[in-house]
C-alpha positions as CSV (number, residue, x, y, z in Angstrom):
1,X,101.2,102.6,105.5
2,X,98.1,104.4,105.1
3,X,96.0,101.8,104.4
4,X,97.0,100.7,107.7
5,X,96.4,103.9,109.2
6,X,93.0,104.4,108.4
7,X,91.8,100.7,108.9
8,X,92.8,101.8,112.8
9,X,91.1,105.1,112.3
10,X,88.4,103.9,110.7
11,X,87.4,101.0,113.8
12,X,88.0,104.2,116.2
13,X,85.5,106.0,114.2
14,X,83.0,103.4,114.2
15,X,83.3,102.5,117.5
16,X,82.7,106.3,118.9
17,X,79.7,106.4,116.0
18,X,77.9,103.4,117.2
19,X,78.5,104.1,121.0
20,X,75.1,106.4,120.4
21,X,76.3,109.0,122.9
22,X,76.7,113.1,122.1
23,X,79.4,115.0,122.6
24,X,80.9,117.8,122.0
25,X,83.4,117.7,119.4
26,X,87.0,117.8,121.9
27,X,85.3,115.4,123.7
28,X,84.9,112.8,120.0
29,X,88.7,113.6,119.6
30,X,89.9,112.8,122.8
31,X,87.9,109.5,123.2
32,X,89.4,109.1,119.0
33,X,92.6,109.2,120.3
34,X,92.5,106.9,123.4
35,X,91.0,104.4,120.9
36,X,93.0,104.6,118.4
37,X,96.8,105.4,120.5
38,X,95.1,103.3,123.6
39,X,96.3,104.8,127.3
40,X,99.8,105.2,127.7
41,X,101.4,103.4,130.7
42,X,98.3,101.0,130.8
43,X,98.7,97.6,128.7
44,X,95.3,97.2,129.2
45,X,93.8,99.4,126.8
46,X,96.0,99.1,124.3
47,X,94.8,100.9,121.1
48,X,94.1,99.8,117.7
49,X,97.5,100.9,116.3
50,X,98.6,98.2,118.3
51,X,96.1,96.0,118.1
52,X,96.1,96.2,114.3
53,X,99.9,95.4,114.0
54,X,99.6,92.6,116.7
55,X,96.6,90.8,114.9
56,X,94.6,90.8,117.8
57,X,91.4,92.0,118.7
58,X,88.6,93.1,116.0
59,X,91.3,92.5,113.2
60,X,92.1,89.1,114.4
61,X,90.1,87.6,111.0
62,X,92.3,90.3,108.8
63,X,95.6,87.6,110.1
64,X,93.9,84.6,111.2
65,X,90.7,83.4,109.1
66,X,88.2,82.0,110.9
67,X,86.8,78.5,110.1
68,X,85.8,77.8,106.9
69,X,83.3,75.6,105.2
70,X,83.9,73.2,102.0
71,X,80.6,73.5,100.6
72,X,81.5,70.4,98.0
73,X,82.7,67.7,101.1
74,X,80.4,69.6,103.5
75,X,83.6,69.9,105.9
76,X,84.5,72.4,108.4
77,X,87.9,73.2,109.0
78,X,89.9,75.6,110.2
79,X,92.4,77.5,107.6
80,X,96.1,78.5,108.5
């Protein structure tokens, strides 16, 4: 359950890290928590709690592997 935890924590993190923008440090916690808990009432931005137990968004490839290669036919194919 943790492990789960902090993969969501983790993409919040790194999203608020790479955004480039200061803040001061209520403001990084609040914008942490809308990522990570999305906006309540708004299925729209749902957050990455949600997002991580639906297999959607950036962990799609965590639950649905993208296409892979067979380097020894030289085929493309898509795994399931």
């Amino acid at each position: 359950m943790k492990e789960l935890q902090r993969t969501a924590a983790f993409q919040a993190y790194n999203d608020i890290l790479l955004s480039g923008n200061s803040a001061f440090q209520r403001q990084q916690y609040d914008a942490a928590a809308e990522k990570y808990f999305g906006i309540p009432g708004n299925p729209d931005k749902l957050g990455y709690v949600h997002q991580l137990l639906r297999g959607a968004g950036p962990f799609e490839p965590m639950f649905y592997p993208q296409d892979e290669t067979d380097l020894a036919r030289g085929e493309t194919y898509r795994r399931r």
